[in-house]
Backbone bond lengths (Angstrom), bond angles and torsions (degrees), N, CA, C in turn:
res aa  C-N    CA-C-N  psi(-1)  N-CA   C-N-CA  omega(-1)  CA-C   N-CA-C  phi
1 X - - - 1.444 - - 1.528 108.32 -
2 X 1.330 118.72 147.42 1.362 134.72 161.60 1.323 128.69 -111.74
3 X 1.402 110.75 125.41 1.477 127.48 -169.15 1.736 113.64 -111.34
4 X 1.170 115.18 141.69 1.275 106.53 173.63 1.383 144.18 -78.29
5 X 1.163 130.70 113.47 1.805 118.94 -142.90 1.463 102.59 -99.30
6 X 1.433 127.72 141.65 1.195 158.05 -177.00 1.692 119.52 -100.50
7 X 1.482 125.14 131.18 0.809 110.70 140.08 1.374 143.84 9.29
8 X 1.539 119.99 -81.34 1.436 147.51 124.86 1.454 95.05 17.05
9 X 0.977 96.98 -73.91 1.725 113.41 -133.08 1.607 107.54 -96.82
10 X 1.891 95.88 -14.80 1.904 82.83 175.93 1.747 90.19 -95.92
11 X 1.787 137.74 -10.92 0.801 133.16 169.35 1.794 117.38 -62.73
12 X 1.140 128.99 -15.56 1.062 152.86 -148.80 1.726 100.13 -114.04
13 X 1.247 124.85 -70.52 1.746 129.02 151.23 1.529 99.76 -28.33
14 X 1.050 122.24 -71.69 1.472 117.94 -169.88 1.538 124.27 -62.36
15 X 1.214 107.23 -8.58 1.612 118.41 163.34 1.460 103.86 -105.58
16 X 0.933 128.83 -13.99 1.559 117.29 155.16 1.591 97.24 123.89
17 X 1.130 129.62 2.44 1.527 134.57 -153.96 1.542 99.34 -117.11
18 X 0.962 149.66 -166.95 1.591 153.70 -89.25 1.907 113.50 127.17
19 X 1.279 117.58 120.87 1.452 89.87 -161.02 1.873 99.10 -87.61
20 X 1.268 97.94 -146.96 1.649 104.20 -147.38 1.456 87.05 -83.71
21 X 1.271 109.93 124.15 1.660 114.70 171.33 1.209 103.53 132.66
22 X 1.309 115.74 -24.55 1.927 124.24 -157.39 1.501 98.71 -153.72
23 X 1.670 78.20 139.05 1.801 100.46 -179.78 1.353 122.03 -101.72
24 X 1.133 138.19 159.43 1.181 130.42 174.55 2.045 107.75 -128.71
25 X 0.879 119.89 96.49 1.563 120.70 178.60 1.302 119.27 -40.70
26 X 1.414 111.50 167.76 1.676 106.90 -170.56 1.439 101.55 -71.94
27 X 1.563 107.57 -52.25 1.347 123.58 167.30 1.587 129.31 -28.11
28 X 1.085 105.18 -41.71 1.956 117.66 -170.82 1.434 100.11 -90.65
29 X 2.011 114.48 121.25 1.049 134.05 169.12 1.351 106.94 -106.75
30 X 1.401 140.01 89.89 1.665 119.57 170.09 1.122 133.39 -83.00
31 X 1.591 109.99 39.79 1.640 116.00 170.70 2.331 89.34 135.73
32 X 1.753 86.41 126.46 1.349 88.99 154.53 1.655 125.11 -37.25
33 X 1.779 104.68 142.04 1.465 110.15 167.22 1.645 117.52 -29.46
34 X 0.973 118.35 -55.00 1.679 135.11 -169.48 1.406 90.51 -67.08
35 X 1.225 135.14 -70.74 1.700 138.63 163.01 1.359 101.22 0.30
36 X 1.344 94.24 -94.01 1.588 111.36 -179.50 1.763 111.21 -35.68
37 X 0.674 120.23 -81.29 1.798 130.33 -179.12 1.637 95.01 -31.45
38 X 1.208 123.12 -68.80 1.738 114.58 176.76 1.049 113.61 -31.28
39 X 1.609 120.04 -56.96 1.513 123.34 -173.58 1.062 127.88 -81.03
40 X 1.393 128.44 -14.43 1.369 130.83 177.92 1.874 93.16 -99.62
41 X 1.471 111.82 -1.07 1.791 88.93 161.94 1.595 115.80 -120.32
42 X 1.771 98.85 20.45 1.304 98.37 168.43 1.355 92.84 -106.37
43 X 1.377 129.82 -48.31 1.263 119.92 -177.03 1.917 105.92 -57.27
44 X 1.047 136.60 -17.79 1.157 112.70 169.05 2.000 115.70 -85.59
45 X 1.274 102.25 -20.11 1.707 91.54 168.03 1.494 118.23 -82.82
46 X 1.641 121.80 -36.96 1.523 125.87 145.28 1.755 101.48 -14.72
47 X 1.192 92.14 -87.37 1.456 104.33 -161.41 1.863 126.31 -54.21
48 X 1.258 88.27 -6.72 1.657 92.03 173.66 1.712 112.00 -85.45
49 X 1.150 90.37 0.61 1.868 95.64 -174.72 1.240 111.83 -146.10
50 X 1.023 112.89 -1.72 1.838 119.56 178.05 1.909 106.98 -164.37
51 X 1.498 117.70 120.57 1.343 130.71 146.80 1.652 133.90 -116.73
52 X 1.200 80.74 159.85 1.411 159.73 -39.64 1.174 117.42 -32.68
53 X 1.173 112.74 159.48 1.724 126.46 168.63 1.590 120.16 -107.98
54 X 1.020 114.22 -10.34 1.691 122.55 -177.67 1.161 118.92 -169.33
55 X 1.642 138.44 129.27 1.012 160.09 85.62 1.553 131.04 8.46
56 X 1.564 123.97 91.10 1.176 95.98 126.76 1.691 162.00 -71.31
57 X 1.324 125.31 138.42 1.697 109.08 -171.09 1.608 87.47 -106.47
58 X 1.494 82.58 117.79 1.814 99.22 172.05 1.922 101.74 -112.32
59 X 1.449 97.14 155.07 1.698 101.44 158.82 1.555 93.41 -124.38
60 X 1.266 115.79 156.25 1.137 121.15 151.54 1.514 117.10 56.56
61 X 1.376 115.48 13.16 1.422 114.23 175.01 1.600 96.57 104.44
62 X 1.526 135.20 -24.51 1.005 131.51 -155.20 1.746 94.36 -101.44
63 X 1.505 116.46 132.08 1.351 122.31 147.93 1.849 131.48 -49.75
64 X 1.285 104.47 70.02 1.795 100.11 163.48 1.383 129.47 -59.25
65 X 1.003 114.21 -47.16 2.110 116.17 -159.99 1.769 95.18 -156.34
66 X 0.934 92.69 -171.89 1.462 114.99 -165.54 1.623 103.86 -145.26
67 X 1.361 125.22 134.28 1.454 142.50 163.22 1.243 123.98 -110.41
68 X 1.895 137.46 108.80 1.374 127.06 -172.97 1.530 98.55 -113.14
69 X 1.544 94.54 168.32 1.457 118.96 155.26 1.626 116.60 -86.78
70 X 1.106 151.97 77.03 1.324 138.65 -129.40 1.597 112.58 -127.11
71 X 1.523 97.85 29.83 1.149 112.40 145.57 1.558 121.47 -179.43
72 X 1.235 123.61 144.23 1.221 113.07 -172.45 1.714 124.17 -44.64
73 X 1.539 107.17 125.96 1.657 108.23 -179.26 1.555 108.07 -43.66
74 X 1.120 111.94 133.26 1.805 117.72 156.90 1.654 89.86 -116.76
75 X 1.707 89.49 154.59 1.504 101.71 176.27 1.184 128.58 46.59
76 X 1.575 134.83 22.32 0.952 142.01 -145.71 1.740 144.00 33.07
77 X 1.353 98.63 23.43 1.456 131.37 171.07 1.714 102.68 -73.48
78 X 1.467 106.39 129.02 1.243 107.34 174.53 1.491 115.30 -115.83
79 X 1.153 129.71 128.93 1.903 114.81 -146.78 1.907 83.31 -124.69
80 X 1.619 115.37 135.18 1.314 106.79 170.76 1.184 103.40 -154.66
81 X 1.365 100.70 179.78 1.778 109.19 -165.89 1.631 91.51 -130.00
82 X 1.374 111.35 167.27 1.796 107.01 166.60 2.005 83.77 -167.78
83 X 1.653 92.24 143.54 0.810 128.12 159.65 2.146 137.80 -100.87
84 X 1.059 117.64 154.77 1.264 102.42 173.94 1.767 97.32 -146.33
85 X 1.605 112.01 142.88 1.213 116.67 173.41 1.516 105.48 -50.67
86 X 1.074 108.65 147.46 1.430 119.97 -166.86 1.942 86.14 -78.24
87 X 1.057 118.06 -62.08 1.657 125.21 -177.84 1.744 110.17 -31.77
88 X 1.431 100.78 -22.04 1.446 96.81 -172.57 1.859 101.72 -132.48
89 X 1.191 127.90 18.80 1.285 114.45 145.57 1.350 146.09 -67.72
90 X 1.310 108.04 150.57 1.306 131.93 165.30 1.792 102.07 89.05
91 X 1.097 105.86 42.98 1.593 132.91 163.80 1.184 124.53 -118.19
92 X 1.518 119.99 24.65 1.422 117.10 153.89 1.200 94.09 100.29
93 X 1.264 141.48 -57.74 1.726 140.09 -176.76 1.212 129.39 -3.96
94 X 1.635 110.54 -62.95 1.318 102.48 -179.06 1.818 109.43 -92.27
95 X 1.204 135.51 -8.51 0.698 130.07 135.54 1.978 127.98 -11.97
96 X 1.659 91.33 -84.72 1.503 98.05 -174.77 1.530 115.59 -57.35
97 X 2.187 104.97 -34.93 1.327 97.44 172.91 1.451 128.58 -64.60
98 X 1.575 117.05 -32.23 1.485 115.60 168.62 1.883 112.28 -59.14
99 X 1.362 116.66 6.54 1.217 89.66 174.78 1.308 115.87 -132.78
100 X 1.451 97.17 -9.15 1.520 100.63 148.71 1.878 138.54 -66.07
101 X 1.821 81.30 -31.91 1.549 83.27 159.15 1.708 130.28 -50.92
102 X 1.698 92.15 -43.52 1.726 99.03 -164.43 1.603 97.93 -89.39
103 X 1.366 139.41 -5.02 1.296 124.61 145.26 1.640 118.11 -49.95
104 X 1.236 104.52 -53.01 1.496 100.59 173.37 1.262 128.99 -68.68
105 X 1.688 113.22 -37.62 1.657 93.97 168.08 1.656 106.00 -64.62
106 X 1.568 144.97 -23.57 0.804 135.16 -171.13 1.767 118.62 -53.31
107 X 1.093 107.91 -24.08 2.098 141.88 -160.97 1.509 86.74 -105.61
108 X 1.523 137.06 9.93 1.330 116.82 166.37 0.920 104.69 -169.32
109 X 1.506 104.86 133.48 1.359 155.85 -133.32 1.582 97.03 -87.56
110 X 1.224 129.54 -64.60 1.279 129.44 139.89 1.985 126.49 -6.65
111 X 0.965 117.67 -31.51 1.220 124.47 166.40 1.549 140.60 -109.10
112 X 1.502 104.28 125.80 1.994 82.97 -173.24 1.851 90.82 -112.91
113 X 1.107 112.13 -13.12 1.722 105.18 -174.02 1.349 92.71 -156.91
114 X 1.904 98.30 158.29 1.161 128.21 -170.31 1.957 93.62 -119.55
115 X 1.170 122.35 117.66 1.145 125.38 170.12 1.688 114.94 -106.62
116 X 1.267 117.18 158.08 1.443 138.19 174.13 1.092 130.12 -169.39
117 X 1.326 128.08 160.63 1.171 137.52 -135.54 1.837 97.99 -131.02
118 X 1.763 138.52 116.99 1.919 105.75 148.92 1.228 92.86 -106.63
119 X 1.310 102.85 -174.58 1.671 131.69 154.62 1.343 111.79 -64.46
120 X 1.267 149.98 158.72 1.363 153.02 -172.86 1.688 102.73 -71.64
121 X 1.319 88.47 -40.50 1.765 109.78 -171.22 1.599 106.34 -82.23
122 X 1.388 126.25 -22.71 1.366 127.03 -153.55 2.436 90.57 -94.99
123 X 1.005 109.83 58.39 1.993 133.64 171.97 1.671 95.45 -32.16
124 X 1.744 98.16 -65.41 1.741 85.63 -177.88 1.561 107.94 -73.93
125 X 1.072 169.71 -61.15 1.430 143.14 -156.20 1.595 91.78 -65.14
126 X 1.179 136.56 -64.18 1.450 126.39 -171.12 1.549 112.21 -24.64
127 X 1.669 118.10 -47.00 1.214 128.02 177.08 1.295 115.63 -65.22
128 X 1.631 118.83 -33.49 1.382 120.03 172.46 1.593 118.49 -48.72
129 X 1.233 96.88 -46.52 1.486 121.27 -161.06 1.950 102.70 -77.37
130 X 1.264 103.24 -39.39 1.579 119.86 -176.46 1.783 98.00 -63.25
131 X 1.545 101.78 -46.09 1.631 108.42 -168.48 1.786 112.83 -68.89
132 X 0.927 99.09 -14.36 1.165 110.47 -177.59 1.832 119.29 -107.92
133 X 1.244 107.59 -3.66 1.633 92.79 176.49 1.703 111.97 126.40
134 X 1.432 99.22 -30.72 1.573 92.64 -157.84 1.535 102.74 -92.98
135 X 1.483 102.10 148.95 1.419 128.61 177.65 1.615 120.98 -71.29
136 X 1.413 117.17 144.26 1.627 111.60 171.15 1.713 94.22 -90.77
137 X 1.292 88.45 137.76 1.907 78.77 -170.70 2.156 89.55 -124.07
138 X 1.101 107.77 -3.63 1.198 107.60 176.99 1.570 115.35 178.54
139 X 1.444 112.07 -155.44 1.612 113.19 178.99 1.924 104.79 -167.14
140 X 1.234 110.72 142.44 1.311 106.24 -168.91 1.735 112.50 -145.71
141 X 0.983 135.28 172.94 1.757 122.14 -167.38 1.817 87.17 -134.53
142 X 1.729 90.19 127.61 1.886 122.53 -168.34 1.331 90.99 -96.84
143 X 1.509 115.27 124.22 1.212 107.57 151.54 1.215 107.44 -23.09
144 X 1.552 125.67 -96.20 1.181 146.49 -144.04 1.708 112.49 -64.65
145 X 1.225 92.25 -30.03 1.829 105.42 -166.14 1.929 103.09 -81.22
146 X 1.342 89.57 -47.58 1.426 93.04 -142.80 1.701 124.56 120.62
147 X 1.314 105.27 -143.51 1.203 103.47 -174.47 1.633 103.79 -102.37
148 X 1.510 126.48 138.01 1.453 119.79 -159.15 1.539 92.23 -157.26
149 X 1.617 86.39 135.97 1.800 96.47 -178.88 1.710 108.84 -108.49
150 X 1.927 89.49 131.83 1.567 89.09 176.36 1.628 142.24 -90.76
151 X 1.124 121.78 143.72 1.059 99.52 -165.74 1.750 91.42 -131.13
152 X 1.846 102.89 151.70 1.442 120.42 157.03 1.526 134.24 -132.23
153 X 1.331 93.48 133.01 1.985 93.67 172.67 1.386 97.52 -118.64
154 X 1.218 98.21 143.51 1.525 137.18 173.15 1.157 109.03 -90.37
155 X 1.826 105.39 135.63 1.677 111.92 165.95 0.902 128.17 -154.41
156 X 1.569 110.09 54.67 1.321 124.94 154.86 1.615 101.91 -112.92
């Protein structure tokens, strides 16, 4: 399941807590301190011009990974990243969350595609992305990344 993340609530991750409804285990890290702080101040400039901006991916009440919008839509392109606690991969998670996402851009009108980005090397999100529909429509070199292949699904 995907929940919508707050302010609140990436302040709340960063104190170690989970808000009221949802747990977060001792075990489950979803991204270094510094991680977190990037995303809860991209998801707050995201979000001044486009919502939602972030996702939590919970099972069971419990906080696993995190899903963003991670940069403002142009053209009605929606571009995102998702993470999963490393403690709890390769259990289907981000999987189900990438496709719960694109049900919802499907329910708004505002959106005609869901874009994303892996690493050449990063096999399981590629598979996420494969399991779900979306196309390699190219490949491009990230500052930061390296070399990273793109991919888009459509939902209109």
């Amino acid at each position: 399941m995907i929940t919508e993340v707050t302010k609140d609530d990436f302040d709340a991750m960063l104190a170690g807590f989970a808000r009221e409804g949802l747990c977060l285990a001792p075990d489950v890290v979803i991204a270094p301190p510094e991680v977190l702080v990037m995303l809860r101040s991209l998801a707050d400039d995201v979000g001044q011009r486009f919502a939602p901006a972030a996702w939590w991916i919970v099972n069971e009440g419990e906080v696993v990974g995190l899903c963003s919008v991670i940069r403002v839509p142009h053209e009605r392109d929606v571009h995102i990243g998702y993470g999963i606690a490393p403690t709890r991969q390769g259990r289907g998670f981000a999987t189900k969350a990438v496709s719960q996402i694109l049900s919802w851009a499907r329910s708004d009108p505002r959106v005609a595609q869901i874009s994303a980005e892996t690493g050449v090397e990063n096999i399981a999100s590629q598979r996420v992305l494969e399991r779900n529909g979306f196309l390699r429509v190219g490949q491009r070199v990230d500052a930061e990344d390296g070399l990273v292949i793109c991919w888009r699904a459509m939902t209109e």
